[in-house]
C-alpha positions in Angstrom: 5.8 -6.2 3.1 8.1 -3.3 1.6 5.8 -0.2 1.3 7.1 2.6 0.8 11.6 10.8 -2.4 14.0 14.4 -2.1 14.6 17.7 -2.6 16.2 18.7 1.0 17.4 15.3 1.9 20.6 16.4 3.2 19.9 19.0 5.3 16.3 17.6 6.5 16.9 14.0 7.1 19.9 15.2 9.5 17.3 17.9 11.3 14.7 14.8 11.7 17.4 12.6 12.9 18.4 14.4 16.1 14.3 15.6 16.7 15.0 19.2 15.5 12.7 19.8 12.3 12.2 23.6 13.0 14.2 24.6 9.8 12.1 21.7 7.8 8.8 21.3 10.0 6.0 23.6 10.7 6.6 24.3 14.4 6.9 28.2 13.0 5.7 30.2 10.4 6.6 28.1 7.4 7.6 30.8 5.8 10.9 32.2 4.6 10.9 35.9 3.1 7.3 35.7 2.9 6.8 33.1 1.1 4.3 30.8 2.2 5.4 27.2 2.4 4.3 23.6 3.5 6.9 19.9 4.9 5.6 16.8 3.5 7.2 14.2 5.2 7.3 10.6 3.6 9.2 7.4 2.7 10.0 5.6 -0.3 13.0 4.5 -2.7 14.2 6.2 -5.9 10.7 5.5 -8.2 8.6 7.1 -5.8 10.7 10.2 -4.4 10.8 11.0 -8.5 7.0 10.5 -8.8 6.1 12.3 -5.7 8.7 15.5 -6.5 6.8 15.7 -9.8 4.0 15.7 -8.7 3.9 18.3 -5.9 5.7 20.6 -8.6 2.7 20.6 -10.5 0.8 21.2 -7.4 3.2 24.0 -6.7 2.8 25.3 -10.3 -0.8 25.4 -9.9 -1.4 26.6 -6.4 1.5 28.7 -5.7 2.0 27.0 -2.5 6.0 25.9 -2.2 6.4 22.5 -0.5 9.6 21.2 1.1 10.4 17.2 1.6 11.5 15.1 4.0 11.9 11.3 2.9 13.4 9.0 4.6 14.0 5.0 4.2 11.0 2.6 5.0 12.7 1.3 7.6 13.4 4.8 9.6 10.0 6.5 8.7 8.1 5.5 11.9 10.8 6.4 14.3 11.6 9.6 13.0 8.2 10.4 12.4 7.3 9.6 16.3 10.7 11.7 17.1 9.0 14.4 15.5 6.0 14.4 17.4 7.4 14.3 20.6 9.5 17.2 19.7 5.9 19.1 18.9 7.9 19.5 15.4 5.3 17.7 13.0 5.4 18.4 9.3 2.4 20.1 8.0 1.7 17.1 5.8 2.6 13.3 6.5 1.9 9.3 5.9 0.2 7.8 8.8 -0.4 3.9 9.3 -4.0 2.7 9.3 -2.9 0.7 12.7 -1.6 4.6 14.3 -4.5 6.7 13.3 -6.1 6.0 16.9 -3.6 6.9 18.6 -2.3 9.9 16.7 -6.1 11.1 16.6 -7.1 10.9 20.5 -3.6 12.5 21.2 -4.8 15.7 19.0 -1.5 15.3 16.2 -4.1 14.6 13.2 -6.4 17.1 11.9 -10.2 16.8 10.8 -10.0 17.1 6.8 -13.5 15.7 6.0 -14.2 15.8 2.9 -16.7 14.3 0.2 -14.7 12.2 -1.7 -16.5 9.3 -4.2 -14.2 8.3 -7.0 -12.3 7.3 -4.3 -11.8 3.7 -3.2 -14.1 3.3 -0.1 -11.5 1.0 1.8 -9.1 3.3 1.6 -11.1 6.4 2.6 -12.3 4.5 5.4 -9.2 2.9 6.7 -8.9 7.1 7.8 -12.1 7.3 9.6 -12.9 7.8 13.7 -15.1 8.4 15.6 -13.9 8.0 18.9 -14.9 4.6 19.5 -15.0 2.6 16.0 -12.3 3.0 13.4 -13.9 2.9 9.8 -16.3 5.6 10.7 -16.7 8.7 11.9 -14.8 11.9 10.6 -11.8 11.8 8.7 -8.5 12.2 9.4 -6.6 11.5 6.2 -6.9 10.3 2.5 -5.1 7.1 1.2 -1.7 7.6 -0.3 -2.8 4.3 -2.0 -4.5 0.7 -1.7 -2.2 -2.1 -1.1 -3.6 -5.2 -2.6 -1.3 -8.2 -1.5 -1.6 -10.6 -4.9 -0.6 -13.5 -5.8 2.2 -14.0 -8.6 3.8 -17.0 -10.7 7.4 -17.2 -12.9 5.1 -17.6 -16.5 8.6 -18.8 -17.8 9.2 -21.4 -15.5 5.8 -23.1 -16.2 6.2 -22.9 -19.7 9.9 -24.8 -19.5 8.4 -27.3 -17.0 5.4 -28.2 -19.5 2.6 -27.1 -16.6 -0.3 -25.6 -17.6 -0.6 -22.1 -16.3 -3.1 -21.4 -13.5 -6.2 -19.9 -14.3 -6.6 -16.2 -13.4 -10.1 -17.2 -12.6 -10.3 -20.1 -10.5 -7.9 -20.7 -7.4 -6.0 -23.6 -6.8 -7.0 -25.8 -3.9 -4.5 -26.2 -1.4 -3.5 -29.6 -2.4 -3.5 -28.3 -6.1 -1.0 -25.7 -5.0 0.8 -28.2 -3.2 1.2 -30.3 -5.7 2.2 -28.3 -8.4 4.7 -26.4 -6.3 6.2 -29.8 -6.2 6.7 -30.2 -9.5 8.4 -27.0 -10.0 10.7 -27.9 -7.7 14.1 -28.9 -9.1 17.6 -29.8 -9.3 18.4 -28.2 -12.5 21.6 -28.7 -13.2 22.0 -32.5 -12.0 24.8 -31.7 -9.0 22.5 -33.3 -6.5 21.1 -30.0 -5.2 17.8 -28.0 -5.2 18.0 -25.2 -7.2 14.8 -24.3 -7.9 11.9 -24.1 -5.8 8.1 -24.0 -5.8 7.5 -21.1 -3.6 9.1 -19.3 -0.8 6.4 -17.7 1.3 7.2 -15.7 4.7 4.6 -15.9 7.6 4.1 -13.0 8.8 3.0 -11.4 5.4 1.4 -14.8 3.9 -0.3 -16.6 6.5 -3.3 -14.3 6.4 -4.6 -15.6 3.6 -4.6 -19.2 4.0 -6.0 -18.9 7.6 -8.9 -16.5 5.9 -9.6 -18.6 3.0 -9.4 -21.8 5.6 -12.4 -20.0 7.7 -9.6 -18.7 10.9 -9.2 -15.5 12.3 -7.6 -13.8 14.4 -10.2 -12.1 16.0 -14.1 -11.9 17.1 -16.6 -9.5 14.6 -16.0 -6.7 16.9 -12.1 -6.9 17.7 -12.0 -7.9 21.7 -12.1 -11.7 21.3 -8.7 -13.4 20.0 -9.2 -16.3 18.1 -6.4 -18.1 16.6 -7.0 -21.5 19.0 -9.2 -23.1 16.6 -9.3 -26.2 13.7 -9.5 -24.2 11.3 -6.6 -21.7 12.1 -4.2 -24.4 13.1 -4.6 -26.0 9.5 -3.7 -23.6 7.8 -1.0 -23.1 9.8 0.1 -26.3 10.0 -0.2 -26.7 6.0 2.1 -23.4 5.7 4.9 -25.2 8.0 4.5 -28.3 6.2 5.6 -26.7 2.5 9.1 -27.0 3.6 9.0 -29.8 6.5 6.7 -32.2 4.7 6.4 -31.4 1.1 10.0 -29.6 0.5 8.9 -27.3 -2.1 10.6 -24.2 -0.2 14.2 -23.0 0.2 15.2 -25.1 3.6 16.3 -22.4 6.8 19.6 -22.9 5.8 19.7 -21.7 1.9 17.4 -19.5 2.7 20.4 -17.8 5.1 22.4 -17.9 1.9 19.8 -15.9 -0.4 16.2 -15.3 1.0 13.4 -15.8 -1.1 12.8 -12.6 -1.9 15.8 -13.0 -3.8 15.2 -16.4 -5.6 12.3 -14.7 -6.9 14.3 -12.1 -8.1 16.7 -14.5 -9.8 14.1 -16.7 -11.5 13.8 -19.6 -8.6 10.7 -19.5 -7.0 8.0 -20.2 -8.9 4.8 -18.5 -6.6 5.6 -15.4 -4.7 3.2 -12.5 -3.8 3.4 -9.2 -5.3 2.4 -6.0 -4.0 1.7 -2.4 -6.4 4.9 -1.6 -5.2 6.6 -4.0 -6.6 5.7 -3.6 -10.1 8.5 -0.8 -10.8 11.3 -3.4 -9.8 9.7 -6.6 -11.0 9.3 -5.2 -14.7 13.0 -5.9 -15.0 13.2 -9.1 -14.1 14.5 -11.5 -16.6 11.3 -13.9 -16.8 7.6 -13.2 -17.6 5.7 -13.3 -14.2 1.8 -12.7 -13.4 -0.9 -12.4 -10.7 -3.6 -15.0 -9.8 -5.8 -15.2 -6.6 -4.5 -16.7 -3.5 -5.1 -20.7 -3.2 -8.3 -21.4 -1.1 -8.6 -23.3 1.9 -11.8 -25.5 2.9 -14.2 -22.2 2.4 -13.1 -22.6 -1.8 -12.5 -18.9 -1.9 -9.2 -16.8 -1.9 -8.4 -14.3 0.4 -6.0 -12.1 1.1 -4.9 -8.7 3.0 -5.2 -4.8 1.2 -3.0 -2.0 3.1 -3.0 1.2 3.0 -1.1 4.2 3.7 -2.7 7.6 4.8 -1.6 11.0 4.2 -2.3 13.7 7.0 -2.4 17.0 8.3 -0.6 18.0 11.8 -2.9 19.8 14.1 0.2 22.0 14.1 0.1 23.4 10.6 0.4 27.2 10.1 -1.6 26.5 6.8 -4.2 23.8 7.3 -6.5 24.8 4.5 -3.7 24.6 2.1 -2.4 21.4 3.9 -5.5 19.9 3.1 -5.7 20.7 -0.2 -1.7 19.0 -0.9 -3.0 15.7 0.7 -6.6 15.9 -1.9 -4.3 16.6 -4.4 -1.9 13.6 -4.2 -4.6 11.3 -3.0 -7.4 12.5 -5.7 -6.1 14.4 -8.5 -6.1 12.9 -11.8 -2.9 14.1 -12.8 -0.7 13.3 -9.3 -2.2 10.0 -10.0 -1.7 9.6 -13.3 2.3 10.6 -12.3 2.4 8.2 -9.6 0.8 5.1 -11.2 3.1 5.3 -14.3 5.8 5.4 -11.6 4.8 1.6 -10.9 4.3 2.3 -7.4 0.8 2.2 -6.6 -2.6 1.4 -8.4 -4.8 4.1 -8.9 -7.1 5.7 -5.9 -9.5 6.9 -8.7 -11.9 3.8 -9.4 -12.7 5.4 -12.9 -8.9 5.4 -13.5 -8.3 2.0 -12.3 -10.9 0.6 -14.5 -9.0 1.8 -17.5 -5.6 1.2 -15.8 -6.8 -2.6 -15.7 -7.9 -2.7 -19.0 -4.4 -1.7 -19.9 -1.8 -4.7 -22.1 1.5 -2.9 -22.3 2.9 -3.9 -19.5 2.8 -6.1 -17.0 1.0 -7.9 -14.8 -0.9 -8.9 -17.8 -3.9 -9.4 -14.7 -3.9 -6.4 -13.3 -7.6 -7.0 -12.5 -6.7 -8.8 -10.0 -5.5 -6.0 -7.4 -8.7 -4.2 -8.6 -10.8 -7.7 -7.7 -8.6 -7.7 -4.2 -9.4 -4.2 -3.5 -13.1 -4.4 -4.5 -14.0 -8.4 -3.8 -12.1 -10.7 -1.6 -9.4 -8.3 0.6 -9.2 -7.6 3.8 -7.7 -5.1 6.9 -4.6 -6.9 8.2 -5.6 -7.8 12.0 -3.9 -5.3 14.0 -4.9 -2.5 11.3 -8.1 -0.9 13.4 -6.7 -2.3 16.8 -5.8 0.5 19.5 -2.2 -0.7 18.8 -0.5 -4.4 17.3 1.3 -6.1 20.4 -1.4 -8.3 20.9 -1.1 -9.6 17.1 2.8 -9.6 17.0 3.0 -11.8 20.0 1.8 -14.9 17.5 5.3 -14.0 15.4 7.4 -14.1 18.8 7.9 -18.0 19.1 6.5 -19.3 16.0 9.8 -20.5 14.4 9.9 -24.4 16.4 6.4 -24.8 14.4 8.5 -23.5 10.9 11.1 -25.7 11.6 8.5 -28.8 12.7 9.7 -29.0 15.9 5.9 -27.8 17.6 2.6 -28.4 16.5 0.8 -25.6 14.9 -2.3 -26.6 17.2 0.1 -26.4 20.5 1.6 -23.2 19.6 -2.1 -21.8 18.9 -3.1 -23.2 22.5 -0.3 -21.5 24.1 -0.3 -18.2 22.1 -3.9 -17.2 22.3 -4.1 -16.3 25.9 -0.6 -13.7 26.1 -2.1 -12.8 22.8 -5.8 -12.0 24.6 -3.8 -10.4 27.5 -2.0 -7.8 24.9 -5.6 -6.9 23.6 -7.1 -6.3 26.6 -4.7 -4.0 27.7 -4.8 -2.2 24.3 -9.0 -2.0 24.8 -8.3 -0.6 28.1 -6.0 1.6 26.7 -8.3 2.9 23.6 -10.9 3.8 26.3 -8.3 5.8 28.2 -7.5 7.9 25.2 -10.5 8.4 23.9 -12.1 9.5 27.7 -8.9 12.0 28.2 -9.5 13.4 24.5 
């Protein structure tokens, strides 16, 4: 997934970089000459950093309050970010992970901002709640930056040259539906004896939820202390995943896919299913084919599934100006008009469920079903398994040695059997954990 903006990039980003945000951060005063002023620290390409700048200039415009950014790469966020709080140099204002806001909570760096919120989409105000014990509930220590519905797209033009009918936005393929008309859209297309086109190109550790969801698996127990991937239903679906490319050929092999990833393909018009996130819909309104969303094909339970992220914007417990901290994150996660500037941006979907409603109802550009993040978001999607888990060891051990069942060297069933009890270790310790924190508090 590639979640992700600059006015003091320069000077900041080197300042965060070697732990020393005292000129950017709000160790101090936040002032300079008197003025009063807040950090926002964030991360994002080019489309959101020119969103996000408009925005809080408006919100500067409005309140009076100056804010100064830090952005930094997607890939770079999390450690400068922790860099900062070990230096005791937080930024007044900041994302936060749904899978850190434990943590960051029971060691004091998030601030209460409760607030009475409705328009609001209840996942994602949730996804910020704690009580101690249960995340999801409880006070609240942040507002979504955004909902993250993980869709389901399809290359419209590579249907319509193949003669296919296209899929219903409706109705979701079976598995063996999908199956086989990925194999029809699979192709040598210009007759030199090699695969050139491709049915989909789907990478496991960002896909497999849904088919293991929609196939009746899990990953966990109700309450979270119970792994659960050892099961029939969960090995299907993992076994069907491996099979696309070992059985049924209708992906990119390990080897071409070393010579241009999927991601790419997609990009150049060769894969026909991929998923699509909101923040892909800035970059994939260039592409050179028409493209939309569908749900997710359904396992034996005949109903699609799939994850929503989130990301959170907080306050540090820090700030020098809390009350106006609190009103920068309302503003970007509630206002009409920060929203309004970051939708059209093509980075997110609306928090506002009034806004989104018209949003959907929208035809100018594309998807063309956009009601289907709003049906993801609403419906059928879910936390990602490690999102309200006291830390996601336990759930990136299943990643650790699951390539020999990619490559069909392993069965997905005698992977499952060997991975669910290191996997049940790794929670344990991170219950044991949680129940530290949260007694020390």
């Amino acid at each position: 997934m590639k979640k992700t903006r600059l006015l003091t990039l320069s000077v900041c980003a080197a300042l965060v970089g070697t732990l020393a945000l005292t000129a950017c951060g709000s160790d101090g005063s936040g002032e300079e000459g008197g003025e009063k002023k807040l950090t926002f620290m964030f991360r994002g390409g080019p489309d959101e950093k020119k969103a996000y700048e408009a925005a809080i200039a408006k919100f500067t415009e409005d309140t009076g309050v100056a804010v100064e950014v830090i952005v930094t790469d997607a890939d770079q966020y999390a450690t400068k970010l922790q860099a900062a709080v070990a230096g005791n140099k937080v930024p007044d204002v900041f994302y936060i992970e749904q899978a850190n806001l434990q943590s960051y909570v029971n060691s004091g760096v998030l601030k209460d901002i409760t607030v009475d919120l409705d328009n609001l989409w209840e996942f994602g105000v949730d996804s910020y709640r704690y009580d101690g014990k249960v995340q999801g509930q409880g006070a609240l220590y942040g507002l979504p930056k955004d909902v993250g519905p993980f869709s389901f797209g399809y290359n419209k033009t590579m249907f319509e040259a193949a003669g296919i009918p296209l899929p219903s936005v409706d109705e979701p393929y079976t598995l063996d539906e999908f199956v086989d008309v990925a194999k029809k859209l699979t192709l040598d297309t210009d007759g030199d004896g090699e695969l050139d086109q491709w049915g989909t190109g789907l990478n496991v550790q960002w896909n497999l939820q849904p088919f293991v969801w929609s196939n009746g698996g899990d990953w966990t127990n109700e309450d979270k202390t119970k792994v659960t991937v050892d099961t029939p239903e969960f090995a299907e679906a993992l076994q069907w995943f491996a099979d696309l490319q070992n059985v049924h050929g209708v992906t990119p092999s390990a080897e071409q896919a070393q010579t241009l990833d999927t991601y790419q393909r997609w990009m150049a018009g060769e894969i026909g299913f991929f998923p699509v996130g909101p923040w892909d819909v800035s970059t994939y309104a260039k592409l050179d084919f028409d493209w939309d969303l569908i749900p997710y094909p359904a396992g034996s339970t005949g109903k699609s599934a799939t994850w929503v992220g989130s990301l959170g914007i907080g306050v540090s417990n820090t700030s020098k100006h809390p009350a106006d901290a609190a009103k920068l994150v309302t503003y970007l996660s509630a206002d009409e008009a920060a929203q309004k500037t970051l939708v059209d941006a093509g980075v997110q979907i609306p928090n506002l469920k009034d806004m989104a409603d018209t949003w959907a109802a929208e035809a100018t550009t594309k998807p063309a079903n956009r009601q289907e993040f709003l049906d993801i978001v609403q419906d059928y999607g879910r936390p990602m398994p490690a999102a309200v888990t006291y830390g996601a060891q336990w759930y990136d051990d299943l990643w650790t040695n699951i390539q020999p069942v990619l490559d069909g060297k392993q069965t997905a069933a005698a992977y499952l059997k060997e991975a669910q009890p290191k996997m049940q270790s790794f929670l344990d310790q991170s219950i044991a954990q949680a129940e530290q924190a949260a007694a020390g508090k």
